[in-house]
N, C-alpha and C positions, 0 to 999 in steps of 0.2 A: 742381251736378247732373251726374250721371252720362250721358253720352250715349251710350254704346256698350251696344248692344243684346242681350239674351239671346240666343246662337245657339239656333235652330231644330232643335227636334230632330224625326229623319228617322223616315216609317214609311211601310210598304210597304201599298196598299188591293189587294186580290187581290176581285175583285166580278164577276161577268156581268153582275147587274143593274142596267141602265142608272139606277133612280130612287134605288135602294139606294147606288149607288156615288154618285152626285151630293150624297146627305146624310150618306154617312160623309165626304165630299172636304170640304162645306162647315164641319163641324164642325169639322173638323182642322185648317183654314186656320185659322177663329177662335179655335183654341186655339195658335195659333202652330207647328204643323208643317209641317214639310219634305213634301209627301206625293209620295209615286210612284205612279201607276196603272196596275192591270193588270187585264185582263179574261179571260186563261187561263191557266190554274194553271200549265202546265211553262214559262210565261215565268214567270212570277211567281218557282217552283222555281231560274231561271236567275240571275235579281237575286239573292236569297236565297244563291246558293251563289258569287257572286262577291265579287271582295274587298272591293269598297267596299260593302256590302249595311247595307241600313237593319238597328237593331239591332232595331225591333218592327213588328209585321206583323199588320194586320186580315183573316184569311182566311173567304173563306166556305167552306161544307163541299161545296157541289156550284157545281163548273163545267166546262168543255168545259177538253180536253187533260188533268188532272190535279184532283182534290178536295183540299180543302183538310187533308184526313186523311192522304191521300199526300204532299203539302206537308211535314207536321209531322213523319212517319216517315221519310221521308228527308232530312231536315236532322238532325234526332236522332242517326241514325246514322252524321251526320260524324266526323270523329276530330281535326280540327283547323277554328280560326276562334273565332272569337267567339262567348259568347251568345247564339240570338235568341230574344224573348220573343214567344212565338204566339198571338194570340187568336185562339180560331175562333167566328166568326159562324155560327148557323145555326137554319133555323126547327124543326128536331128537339124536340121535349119529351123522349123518352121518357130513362128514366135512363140503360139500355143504350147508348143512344147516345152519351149524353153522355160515358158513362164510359168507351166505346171511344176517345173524341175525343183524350182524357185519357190515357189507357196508349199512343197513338201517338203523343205529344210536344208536346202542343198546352198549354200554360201556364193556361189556361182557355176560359173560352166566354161566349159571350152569343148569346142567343135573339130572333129576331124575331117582331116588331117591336122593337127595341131605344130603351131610355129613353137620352138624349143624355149625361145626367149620368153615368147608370151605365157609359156609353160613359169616359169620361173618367178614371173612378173607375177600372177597370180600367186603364187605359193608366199613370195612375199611380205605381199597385201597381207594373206591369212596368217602369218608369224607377227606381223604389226598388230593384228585386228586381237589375235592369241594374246600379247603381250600386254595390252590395253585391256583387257578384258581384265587378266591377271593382274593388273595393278588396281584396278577397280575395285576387286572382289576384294584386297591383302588393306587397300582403305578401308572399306564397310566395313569387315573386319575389326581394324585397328578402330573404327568410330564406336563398334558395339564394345569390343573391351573396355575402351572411356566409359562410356556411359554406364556400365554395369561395374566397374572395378576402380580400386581408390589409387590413385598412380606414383604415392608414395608407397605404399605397402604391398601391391600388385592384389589385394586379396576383396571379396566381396563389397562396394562403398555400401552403404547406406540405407539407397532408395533399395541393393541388388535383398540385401541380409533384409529387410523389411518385408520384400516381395518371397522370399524362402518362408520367414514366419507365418506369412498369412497364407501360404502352400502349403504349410507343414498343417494348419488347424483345420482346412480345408481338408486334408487324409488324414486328417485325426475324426474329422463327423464320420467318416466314410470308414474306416477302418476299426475305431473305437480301440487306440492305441496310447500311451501316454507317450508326449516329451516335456522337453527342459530347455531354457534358456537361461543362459548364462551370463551374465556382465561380468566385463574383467576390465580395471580400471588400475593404468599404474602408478605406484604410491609415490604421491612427491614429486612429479613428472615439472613442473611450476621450477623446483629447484634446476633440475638437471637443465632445462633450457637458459636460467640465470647464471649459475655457475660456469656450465660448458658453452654456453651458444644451441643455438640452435638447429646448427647441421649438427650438433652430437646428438642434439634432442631427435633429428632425423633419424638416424646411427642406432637409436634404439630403440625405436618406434619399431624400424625393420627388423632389430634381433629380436625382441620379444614377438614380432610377428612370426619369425622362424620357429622359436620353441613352440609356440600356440599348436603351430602347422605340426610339429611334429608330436602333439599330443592329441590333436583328434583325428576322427573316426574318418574315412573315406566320404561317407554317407553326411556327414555332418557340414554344418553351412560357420563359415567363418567370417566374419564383417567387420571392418571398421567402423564404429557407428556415430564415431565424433571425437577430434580430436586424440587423445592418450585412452577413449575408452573403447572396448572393444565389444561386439555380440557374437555369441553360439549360439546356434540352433541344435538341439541331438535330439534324434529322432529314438522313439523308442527304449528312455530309460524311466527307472524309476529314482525317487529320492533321492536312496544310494547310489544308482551309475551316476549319477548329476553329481554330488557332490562329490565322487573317485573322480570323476573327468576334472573338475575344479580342481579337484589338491593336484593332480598330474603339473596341470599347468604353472599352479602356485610352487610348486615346488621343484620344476625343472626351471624358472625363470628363476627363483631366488638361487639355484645351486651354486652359477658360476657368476664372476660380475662380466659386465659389455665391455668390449675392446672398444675404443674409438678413437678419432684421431686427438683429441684435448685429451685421452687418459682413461684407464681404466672407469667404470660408474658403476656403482651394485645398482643394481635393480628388484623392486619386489612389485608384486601384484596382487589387489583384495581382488574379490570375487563375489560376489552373488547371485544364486541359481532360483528359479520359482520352475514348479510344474505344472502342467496340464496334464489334468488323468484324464481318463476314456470314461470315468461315472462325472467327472467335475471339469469341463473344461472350461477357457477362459478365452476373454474375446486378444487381440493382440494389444493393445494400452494397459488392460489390467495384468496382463505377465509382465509386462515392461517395466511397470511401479510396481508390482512385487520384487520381480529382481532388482531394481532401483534401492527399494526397501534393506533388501536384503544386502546388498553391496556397502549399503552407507552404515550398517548395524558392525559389517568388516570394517571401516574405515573407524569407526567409533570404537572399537575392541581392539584396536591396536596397529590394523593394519596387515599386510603380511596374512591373509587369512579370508579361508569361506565361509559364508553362512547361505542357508538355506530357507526360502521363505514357506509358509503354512500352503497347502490347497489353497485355490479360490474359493473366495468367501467367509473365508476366516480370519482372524486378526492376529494370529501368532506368527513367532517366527521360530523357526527351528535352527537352534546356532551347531555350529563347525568347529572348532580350532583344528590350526593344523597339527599334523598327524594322528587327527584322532580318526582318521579314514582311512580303513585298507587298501592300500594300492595292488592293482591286478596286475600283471603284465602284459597286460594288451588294454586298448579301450573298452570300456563298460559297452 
């Protein structure tokens, strides 16, 4: 048998009436609720609009400080928080009223003297209505992470690390700041999926995405951008922080080899960074093919290594070998 208990679910009683509130509190206890009491509406208003606030709430429509109608129109017209699901209590019959209760945010009603069960039947409704709502919200959710994120590597896909660059040059007009992008392409990646298969090729697609994550900056955008190659965005370096950021990575991916289930694999990673200064900037295609540029000049020099391409507008490239960059102990 099962010994751990259903937790308790929370609701707020908003009552003046001292007899009234003692037999919504008793029912609620017996039906296994969390209950909080309140006896003026702008505390009540207070619980309700803070964070930890119960998600359903028995209000009545007249009490000292605040009615339970002002309650329901100003939590309505939050713009952020949680669902809360409003009953209002009240000894009102007429339909006008009711239906005022209704267009100011309040989920439904019940009328006193109120039946226990119909008390209950209501609350219900609003824990199904809760529950739905929260599974709605945990899918959008999970739909915007697809859409923005590569579901093999969990980290920025594509269209997301594209949408970052052209944000980044957008606070580069505006701020008159340099960044760097970076391509990181791992060498030989063609072998590792022939040799091992393909789930190894998996295996290390995600570890090299671990060490990446663990060499940049907070601020810094991380993307898959196709296959085995990878984009950074870094906001705010120059030449030098661009190619420190490059060798961190190049050289924490080559330290140790990948564990995988077909067997250990060394792995290494070229790299090429192009920038944008704040006198020369560059549209997002042209940093693209420069660090393109720049990556294939690694791959042709041996591998295993950054280079670093000229300003826009120029035709040089400015090469790297590894170790020949200071490494800091923090990100550039």
């Amino acid at each position: 048998m099962n010994s751990e208990r259903t937790p308790k679910k929370r609701v707020l009683i908003a009552e003046d009436d001292a007899v009234s509130r003692h037999v919504l509190k008793s029912f609620l206890n017996k039906w296994n609720y969390d209950v909080t009491v309140e006896t003026d509406g702008a505390a009540a208003l207070r619980i309700l609009e803070s964070d930890d606030s119960p998600r359903l709430a028995v209000l009545d429509w007249m009490m000292p400080g605040m009615e339970g109608v002002q309650i329901c129109q100003r939590i309505r017209e939050r713009k952020k928080g949680p669902y809360i699901y409003l009953l209002l209590l009240t000894a009102r019959s007429e339909k006008r009223d009711l239906l005022r209760g209704l267009e100011l945010g309040a989920d439904d009603y019940l009328t006193k003297p109120f039946d226990s069960e119909e008390l209950r039947a209501r609350l219900l409704v609003g824990e199904r209505i809760l529950t739905l709502q929260d599974d709605l919200i945990a899918a959008r959710e999970e739909l915007r992470f697809r859409a923005t994120h590569d579901v093999l590597t969990g980290i920025a896909n594509r269209a997301a690390v594209m949408d970052a660059l052209r944000g980044e040059l957008s606070r580069q007009v505006r701020e008159q700041r340099s960044f760097g992008v970076i391509l990181v392409d791992i060498d030989h990646f063609k072998n590792v999926n022939d040799t091992f298969g393909h789930l190894c090729g998996d295996e290390v697609l995600r570890w090299v995405t671990r060490r990446m994550k663990e060499c940049v900056r907070p601020y810094d955008t991380l993307g898959r951008y196709g296959g085995e190659e990878f984009l950074i965005i870094a906001p705010d370096v120059d030449g030098n922080g661009a190619l420190a950021l490059a060798e961190r990575i190049r050289s924490i991916v080559a330290s140790k080899p990948v564990v995988t289930q077909g067997g250990e694999v060394s792995v290494t990673v070229s790299l090429g960074a192009a920038l944008s200064t704040s006198t020369r900037s560059a549209d997002p295609q042209m940093l693209l093919r420069l660090a393109d540029q720049a990556l294939y000049r690694a791959k042709d020099n041996g591998r295993n290594r950054c280079e670093l391409a000229a300003a826009p507008g120029s035709t040089a490239l400015a090469s790297a070998t590894a170790g020949e960059i200071p490494l800091k102990p923090g990100p550039s």
